[in-house]
C-alpha positions, 0 to 999 in steps of 0.5 A, a space after each residue: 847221389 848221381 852226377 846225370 849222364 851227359 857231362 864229362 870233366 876235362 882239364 884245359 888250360 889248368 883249369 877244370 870243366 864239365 862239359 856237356 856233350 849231350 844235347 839234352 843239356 844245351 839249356 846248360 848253356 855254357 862250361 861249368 867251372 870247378 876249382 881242384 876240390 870241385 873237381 876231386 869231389 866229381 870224379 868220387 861222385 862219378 864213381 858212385 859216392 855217397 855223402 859219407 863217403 865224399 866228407 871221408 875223402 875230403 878229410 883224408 885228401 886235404 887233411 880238413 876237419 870232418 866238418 869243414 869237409 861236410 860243409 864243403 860237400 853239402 855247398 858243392 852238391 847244393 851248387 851241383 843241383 842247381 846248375 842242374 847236374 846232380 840227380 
Protein backbone atom coordinates (compact mmCIF):
# COMPACT_ATOMS: atom_id res chain seq x y z
CA UNK A 1 0.00 0.00 0.00
CA UNK A 2 1.01 3.75 -0.76
CA UNK A 3 -0.03 7.02 0.81
CA UNK A 4 -0.18 9.34 -2.78
CA UNK A 5 2.57 11.81 -2.73
CA UNK A 6 1.40 15.44 -2.02
CA UNK A 7 0.06 15.16 1.42
CA UNK A 8 1.84 15.50 4.76
CA UNK A 9 0.89 15.09 8.34
CA UNK A 10 1.07 17.66 10.83
CA UNK A 11 0.26 17.93 14.36
CA UNK A 12 -1.99 21.53 15.24
CA UNK A 13 -3.33 22.34 18.10
CA UNK A 14 -3.30 18.49 19.41
CA UNK A 15 -5.13 17.25 16.85
CA UNK A 16 -3.71 15.48 13.57
CA UNK A 17 -4.10 16.40 10.01
CA UNK A 18 -3.03 15.61 6.41
CA UNK A 19 -2.71 18.27 4.65
CA UNK A 20 -2.43 18.50 0.94
CA UNK A 21 0.28 20.60 -0.52
CA UNK A 22 -0.04 19.82 -4.07
CA UNK A 23 -2.39 21.44 -6.25
CA UNK A 24 -3.45 18.55 -7.76
CA UNK A 25 -5.44 17.54 -4.82
CA UNK A 26 -7.42 20.92 -4.34
CA UNK A 27 -10.68 18.86 -5.30
CA UNK A 28 -9.54 17.47 -1.35
CA UNK A 29 -10.82 20.08 -0.53
CA UNK A 30 -10.44 20.76 2.88
CA UNK A 31 -7.76 18.96 6.00
CA UNK A 32 -8.44 15.43 6.83
CA UNK A 33 -8.86 14.85 10.44
CA UNK A 34 -6.92 11.72 12.13
CA UNK A 35 -7.37 10.48 15.58
CA UNK A 36 -3.61 9.27 17.24
CA UNK A 37 -4.27 5.82 15.73
CA UNK A 38 -4.86 7.28 12.54
CA UNK A 39 -2.20 9.15 12.66
CA UNK A 40 0.14 5.95 13.90
CA UNK A 41 -0.91 4.00 11.03
CA UNK A 42 0.12 6.80 8.51
CA UNK A 43 3.26 7.40 9.25
CA UNK A 44 3.81 3.16 8.83
CA UNK A 45 2.25 3.76 5.74
CA UNK A 46 4.36 6.48 4.90
CA UNK A 47 7.29 4.08 5.21
CA UNK A 48 6.02 1.55 3.12
CA UNK A 49 3.85 -0.66 5.32
CA UNK A 50 2.13 -3.41 4.17
CA UNK A 51 -1.22 -4.81 5.81
CA UNK A 52 0.51 -7.38 7.79
CA UNK A 53 2.71 -5.25 8.90
CA UNK A 54 0.12 -2.32 10.08
CA UNK A 55 -2.14 -5.45 12.00
CA UNK A 56 1.63 -5.97 13.59
CA UNK A 57 2.11 -2.50 14.87
CA UNK A 58 -1.34 -1.88 15.85
CA UNK A 59 -1.13 -4.93 18.16
CA UNK A 60 2.45 -4.40 19.38
CA UNK A 61 1.44 -0.59 19.94
CA UNK A 62 -1.69 -0.68 21.50
CA UNK A 63 -1.49 -4.20 22.88
CA UNK A 64 -5.26 -5.04 20.93
CA UNK A 65 -6.02 -8.32 19.71
CA UNK A 66 -4.82 -9.28 16.10
CA UNK A 67 -8.22 -9.00 14.87
CA UNK A 68 -9.27 -6.02 16.42
CA UNK A 69 -6.01 -4.62 14.86
CA UNK A 70 -7.15 -6.13 11.26
CA UNK A 71 -10.57 -4.61 11.46
CA UNK A 72 -8.95 -1.44 12.36
CA UNK A 73 -6.48 -1.19 9.51
CA UNK A 74 -8.83 -2.71 6.85
CA UNK A 75 -11.55 0.64 7.88
CA UNK A 76 -8.67 3.21 7.79
CA UNK A 77 -7.28 2.05 4.47
CA UNK A 78 -10.92 1.59 3.37
CA UNK A 79 -11.50 5.26 4.59
CA UNK A 80 -8.15 6.50 3.30
CA UNK A 81 -9.18 5.11 -0.38
CA UNK A 82 -12.20 6.98 -0.28
CA UNK A 83 -11.01 10.36 0.49
CA UNK A 84 -8.77 9.56 -2.05
CA UNK A 85 -5.47 9.45 -0.65
CA UNK A 86 -4.26 5.85 -0.77
CA UNK A 87 -2.95 4.24 -4.14
Amino acid sequence: MKLKDGFALRQMAGEFLAVPFDERYSDVGALVSLNETGAFLWEKLSGGAELDELVGALVGEYEISEDEAKDAVLSFTESLKSAGLLE
